[in-house]
Biopython code that builds the backbone (N, CA, C, O; Angstrom):
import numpy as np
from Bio.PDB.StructureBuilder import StructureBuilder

atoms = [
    (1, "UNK", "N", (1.174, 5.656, 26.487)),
    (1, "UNK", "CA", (2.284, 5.595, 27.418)),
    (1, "UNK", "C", (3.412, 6.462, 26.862)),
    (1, "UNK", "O", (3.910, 6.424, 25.737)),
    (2, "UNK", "N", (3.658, 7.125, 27.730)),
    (2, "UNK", "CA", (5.148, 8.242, 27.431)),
    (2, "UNK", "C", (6.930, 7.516, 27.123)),
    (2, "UNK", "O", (7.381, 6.586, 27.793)),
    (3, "UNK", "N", (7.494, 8.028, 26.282)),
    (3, "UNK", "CA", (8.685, 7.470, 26.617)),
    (3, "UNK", "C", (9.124, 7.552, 27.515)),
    (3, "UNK", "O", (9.858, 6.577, 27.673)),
    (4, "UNK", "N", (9.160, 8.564, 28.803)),
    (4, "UNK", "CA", (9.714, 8.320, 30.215)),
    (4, "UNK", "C", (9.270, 7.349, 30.917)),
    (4, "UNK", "O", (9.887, 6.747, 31.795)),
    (5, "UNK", "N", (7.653, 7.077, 30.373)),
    (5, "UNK", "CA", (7.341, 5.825, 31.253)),
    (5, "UNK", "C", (7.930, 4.446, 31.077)),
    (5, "UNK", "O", (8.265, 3.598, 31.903)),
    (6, "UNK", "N", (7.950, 4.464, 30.131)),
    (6, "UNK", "CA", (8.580, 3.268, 29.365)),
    (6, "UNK", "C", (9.372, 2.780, 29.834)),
    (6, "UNK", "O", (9.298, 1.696, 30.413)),
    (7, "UNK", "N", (11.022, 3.945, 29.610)),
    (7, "UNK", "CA", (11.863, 4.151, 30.057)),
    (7, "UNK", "C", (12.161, 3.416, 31.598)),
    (7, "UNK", "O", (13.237, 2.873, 31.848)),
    (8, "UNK", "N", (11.213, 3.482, 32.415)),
    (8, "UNK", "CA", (11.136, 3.929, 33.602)),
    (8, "UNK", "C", (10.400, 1.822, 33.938)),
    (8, "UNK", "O", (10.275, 1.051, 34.889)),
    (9, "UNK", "N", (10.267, 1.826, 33.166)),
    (9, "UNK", "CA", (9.360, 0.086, 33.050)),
    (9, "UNK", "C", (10.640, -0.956, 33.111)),
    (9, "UNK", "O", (10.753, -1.973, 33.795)),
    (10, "UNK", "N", (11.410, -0.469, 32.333)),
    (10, "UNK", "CA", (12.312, -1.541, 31.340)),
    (10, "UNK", "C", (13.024, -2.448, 32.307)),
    (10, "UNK", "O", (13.125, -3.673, 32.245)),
    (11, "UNK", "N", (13.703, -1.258, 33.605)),
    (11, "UNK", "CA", (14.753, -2.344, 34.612)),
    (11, "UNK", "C", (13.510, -3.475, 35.335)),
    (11, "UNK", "O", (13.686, -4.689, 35.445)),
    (12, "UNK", "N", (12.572, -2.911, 35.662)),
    (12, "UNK", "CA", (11.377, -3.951, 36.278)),
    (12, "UNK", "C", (10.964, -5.639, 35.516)),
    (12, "UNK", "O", (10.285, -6.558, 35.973)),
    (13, "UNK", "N", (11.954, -5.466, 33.777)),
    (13, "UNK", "CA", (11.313, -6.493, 33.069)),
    (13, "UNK", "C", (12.444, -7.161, 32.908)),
    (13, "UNK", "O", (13.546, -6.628, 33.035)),
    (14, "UNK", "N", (12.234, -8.601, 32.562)),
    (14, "UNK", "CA", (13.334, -9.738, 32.649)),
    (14, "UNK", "C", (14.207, -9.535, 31.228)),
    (14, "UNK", "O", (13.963, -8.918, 30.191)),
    (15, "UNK", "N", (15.199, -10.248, 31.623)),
    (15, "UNK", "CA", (16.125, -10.183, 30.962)),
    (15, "UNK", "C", (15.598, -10.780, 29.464)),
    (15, "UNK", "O", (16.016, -10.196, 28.465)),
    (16, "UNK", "N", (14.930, -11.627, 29.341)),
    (16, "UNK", "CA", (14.113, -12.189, 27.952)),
    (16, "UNK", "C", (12.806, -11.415, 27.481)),
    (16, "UNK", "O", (12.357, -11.701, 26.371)),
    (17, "UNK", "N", (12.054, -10.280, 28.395)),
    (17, "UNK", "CA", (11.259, -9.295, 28.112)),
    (17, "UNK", "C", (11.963, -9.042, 27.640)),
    (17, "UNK", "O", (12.030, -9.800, 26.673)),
    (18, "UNK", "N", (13.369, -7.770, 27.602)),
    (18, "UNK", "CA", (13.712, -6.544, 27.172)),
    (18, "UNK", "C", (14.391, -7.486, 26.110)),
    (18, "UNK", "O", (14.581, -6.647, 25.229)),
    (19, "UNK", "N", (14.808, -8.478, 25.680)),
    (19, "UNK", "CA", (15.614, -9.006, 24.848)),
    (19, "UNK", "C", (14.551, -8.804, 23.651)),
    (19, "UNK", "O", (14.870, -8.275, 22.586)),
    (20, "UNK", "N", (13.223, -9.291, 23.942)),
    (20, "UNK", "CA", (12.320, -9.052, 22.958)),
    (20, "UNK", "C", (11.671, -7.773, 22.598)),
    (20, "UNK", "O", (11.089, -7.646, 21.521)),
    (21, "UNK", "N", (11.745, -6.922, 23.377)),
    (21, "UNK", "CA", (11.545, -5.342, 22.885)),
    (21, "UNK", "C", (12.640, -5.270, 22.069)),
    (21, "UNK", "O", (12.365, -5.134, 20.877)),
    (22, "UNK", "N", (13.991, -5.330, 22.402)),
    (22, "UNK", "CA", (15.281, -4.818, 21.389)),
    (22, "UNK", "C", (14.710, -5.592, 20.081)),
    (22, "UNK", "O", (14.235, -4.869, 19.206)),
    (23, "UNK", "N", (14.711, -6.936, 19.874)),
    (23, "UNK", "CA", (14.765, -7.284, 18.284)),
    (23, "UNK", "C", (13.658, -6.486, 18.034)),
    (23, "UNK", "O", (13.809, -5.816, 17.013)),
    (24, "UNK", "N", (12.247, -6.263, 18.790)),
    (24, "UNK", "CA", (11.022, -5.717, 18.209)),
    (24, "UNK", "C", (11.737, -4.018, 17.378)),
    (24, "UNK", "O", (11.443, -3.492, 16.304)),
    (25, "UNK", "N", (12.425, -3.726, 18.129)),
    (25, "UNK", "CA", (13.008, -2.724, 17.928)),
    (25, "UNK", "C", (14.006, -2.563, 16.822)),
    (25, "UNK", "O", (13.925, -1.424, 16.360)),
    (26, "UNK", "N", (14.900, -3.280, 16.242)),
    (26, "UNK", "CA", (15.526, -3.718, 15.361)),
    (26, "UNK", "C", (14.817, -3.988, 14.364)),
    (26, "UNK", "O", (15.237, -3.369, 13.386)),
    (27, "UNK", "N", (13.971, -4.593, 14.142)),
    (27, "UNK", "CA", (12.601, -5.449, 13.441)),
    (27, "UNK", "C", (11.828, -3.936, 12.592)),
    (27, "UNK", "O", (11.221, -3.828, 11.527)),
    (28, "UNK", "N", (12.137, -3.132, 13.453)),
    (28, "UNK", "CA", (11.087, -1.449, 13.243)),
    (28, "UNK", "C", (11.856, -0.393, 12.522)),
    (28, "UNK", "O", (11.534, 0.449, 11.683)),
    (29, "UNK", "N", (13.360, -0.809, 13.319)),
    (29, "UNK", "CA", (14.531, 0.404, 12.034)),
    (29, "UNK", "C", (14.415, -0.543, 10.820)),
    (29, "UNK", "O", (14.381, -0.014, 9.709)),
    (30, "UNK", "N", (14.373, -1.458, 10.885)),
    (30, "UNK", "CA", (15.089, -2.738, 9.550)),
    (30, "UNK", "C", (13.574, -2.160, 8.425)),
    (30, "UNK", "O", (13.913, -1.696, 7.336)),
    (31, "UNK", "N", (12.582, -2.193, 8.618)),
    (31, "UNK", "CA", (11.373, -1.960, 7.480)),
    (31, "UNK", "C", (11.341, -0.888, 7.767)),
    (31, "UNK", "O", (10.465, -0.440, 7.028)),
    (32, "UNK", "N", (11.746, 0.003, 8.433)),
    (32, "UNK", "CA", (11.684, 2.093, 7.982)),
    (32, "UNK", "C", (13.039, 1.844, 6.876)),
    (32, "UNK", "O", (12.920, 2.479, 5.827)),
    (33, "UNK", "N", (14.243, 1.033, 6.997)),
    (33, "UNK", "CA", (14.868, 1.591, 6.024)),
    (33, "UNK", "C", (14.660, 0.763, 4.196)),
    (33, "UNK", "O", (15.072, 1.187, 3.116)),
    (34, "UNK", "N", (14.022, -0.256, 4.453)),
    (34, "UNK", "CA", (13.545, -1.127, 3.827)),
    (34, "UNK", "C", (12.358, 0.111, 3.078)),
    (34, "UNK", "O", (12.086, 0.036, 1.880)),
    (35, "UNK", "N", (11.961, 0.813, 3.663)),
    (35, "UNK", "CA", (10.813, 1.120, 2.897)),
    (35, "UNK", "C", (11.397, 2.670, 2.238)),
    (35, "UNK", "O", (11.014, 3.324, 1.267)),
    (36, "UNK", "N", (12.509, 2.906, 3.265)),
    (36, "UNK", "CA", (13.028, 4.525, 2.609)),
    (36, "UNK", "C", (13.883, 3.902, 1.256)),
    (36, "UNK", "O", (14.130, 4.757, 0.405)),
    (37, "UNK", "N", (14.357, 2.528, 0.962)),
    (37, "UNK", "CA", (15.124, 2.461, -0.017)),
    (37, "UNK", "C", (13.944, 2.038, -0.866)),
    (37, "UNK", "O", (14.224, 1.759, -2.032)),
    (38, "UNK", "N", (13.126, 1.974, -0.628)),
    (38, "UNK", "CA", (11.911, 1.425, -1.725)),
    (38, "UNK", "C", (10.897, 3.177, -1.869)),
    (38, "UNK", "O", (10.313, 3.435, -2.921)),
    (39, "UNK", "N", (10.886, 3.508, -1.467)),
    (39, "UNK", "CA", (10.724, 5.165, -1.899)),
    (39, "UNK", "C", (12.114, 5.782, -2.642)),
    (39, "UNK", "O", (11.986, 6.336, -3.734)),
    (40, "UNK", "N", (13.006, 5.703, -2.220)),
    (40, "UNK", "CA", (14.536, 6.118, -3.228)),
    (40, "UNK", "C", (13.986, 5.591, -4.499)),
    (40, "UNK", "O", (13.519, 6.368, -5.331)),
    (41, "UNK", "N", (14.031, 3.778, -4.772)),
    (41, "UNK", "CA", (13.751, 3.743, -5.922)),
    (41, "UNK", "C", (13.050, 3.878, -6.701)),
    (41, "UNK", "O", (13.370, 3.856, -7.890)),
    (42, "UNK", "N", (11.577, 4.105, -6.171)),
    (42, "UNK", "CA", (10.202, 4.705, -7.053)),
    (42, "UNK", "C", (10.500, 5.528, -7.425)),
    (42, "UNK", "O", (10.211, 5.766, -8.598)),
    (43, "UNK", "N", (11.212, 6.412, -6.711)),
    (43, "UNK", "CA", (11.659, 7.928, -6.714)),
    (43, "UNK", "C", (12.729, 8.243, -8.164)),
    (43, "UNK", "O", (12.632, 9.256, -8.856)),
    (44, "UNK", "N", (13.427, 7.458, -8.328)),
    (44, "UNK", "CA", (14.034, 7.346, -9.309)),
    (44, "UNK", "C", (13.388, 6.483, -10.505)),
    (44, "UNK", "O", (14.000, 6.533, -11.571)),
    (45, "UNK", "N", (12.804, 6.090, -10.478)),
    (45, "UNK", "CA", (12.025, 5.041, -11.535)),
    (45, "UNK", "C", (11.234, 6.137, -12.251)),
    (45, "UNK", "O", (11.288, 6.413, -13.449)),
    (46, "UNK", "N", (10.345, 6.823, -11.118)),
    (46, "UNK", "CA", (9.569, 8.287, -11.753)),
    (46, "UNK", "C", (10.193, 8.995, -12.239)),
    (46, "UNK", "O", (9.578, 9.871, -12.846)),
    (47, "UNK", "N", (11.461, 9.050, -12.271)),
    (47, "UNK", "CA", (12.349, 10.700, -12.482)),
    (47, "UNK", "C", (12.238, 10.129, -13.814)),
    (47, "UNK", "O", (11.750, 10.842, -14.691)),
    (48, "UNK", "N", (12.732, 8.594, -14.185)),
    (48, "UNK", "CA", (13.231, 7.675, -15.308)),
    (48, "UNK", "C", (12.021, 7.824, -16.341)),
    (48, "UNK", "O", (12.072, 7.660, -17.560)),
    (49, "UNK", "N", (10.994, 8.151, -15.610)),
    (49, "UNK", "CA", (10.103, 7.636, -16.503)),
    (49, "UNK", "C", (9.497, 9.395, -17.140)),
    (49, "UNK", "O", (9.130, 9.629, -18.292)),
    (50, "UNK", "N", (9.553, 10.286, -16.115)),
    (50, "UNK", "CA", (9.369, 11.682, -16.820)),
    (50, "UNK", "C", (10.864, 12.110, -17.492)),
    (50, "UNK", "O", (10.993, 13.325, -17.642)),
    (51, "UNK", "N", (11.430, 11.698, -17.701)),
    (51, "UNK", "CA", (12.475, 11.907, -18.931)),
    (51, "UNK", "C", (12.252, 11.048, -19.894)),
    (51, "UNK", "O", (12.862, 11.382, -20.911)),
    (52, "UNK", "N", (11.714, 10.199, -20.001)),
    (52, "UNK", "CA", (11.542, 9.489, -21.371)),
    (52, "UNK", "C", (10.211, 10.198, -22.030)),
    (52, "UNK", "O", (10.182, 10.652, -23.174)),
    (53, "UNK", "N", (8.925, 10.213, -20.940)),
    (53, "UNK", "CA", (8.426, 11.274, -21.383)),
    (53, "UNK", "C", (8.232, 12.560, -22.022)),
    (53, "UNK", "O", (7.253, 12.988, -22.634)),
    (54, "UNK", "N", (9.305, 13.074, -21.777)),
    (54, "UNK", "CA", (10.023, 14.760, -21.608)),
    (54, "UNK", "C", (10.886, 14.194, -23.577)),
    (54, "UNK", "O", (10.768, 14.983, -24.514)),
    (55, "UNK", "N", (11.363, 13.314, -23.699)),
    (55, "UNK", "CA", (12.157, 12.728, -24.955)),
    (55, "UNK", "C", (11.325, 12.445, -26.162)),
    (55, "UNK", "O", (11.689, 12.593, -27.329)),
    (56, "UNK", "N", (9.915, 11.928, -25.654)),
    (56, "UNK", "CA", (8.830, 11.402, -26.409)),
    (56, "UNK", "C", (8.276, 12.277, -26.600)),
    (56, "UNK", "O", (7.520, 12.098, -27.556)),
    (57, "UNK", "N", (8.178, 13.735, -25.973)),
    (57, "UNK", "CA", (7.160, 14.623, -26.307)),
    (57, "UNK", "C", (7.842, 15.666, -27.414)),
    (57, "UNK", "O", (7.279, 16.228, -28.353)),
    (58, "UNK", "N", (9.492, 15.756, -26.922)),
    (58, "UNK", "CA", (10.446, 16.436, -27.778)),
    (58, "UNK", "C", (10.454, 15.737, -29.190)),
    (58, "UNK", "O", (10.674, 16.474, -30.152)),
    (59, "UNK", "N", (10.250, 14.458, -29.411)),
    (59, "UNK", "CA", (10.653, 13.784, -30.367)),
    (59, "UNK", "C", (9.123, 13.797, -31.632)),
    (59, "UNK", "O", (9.092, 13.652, -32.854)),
    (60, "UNK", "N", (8.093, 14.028, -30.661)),
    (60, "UNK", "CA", (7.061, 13.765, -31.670)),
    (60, "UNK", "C", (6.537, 15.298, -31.814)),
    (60, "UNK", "O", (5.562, 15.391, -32.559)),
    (61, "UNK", "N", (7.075, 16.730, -31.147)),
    (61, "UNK", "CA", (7.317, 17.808, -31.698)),
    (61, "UNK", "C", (8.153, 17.814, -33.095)),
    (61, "UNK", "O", (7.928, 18.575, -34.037)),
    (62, "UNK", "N", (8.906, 17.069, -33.054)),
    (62, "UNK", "CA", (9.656, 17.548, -34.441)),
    (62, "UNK", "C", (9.376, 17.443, -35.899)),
    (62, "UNK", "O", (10.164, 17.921, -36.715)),
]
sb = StructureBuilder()
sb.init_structure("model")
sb.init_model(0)
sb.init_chain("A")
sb.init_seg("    ")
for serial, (resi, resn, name, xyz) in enumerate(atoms, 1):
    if name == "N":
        sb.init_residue(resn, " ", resi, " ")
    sb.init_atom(name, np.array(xyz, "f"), 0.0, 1.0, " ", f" {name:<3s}", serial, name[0])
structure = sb.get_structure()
């Protein structure tokens, strides 16, 4: 189904349908950003962890 169709559905559905698409909808940004801040922090955990690496390899050069 297209977003125009959709679109095009929504006034046809009751006021407690579309109430439950919105939270479904809310429900869908809330774990995309839930999961972009849980990629940020892997993301940084890895950086954390190839610099200690990068320290350990400098350190047992010497």
């Amino acid at each position: 189904m297209s977003t125009s169709e959709i679109l095009s559905e929504l006034p046809k559905l009751s006021r407690v349908e579309r109430r439950a698409i919105f939270n479904r909808l809310i429900e869908l940004d809330e774990d995309a950003e839930v999961l972009d801040e849980r990629r940020r922090q892997a993301d940084e955990a890895f950086q954390m962890l190839d610099a200690m690496e990068v320290e350990d390899a400098e350190s047992e050069a010497r």
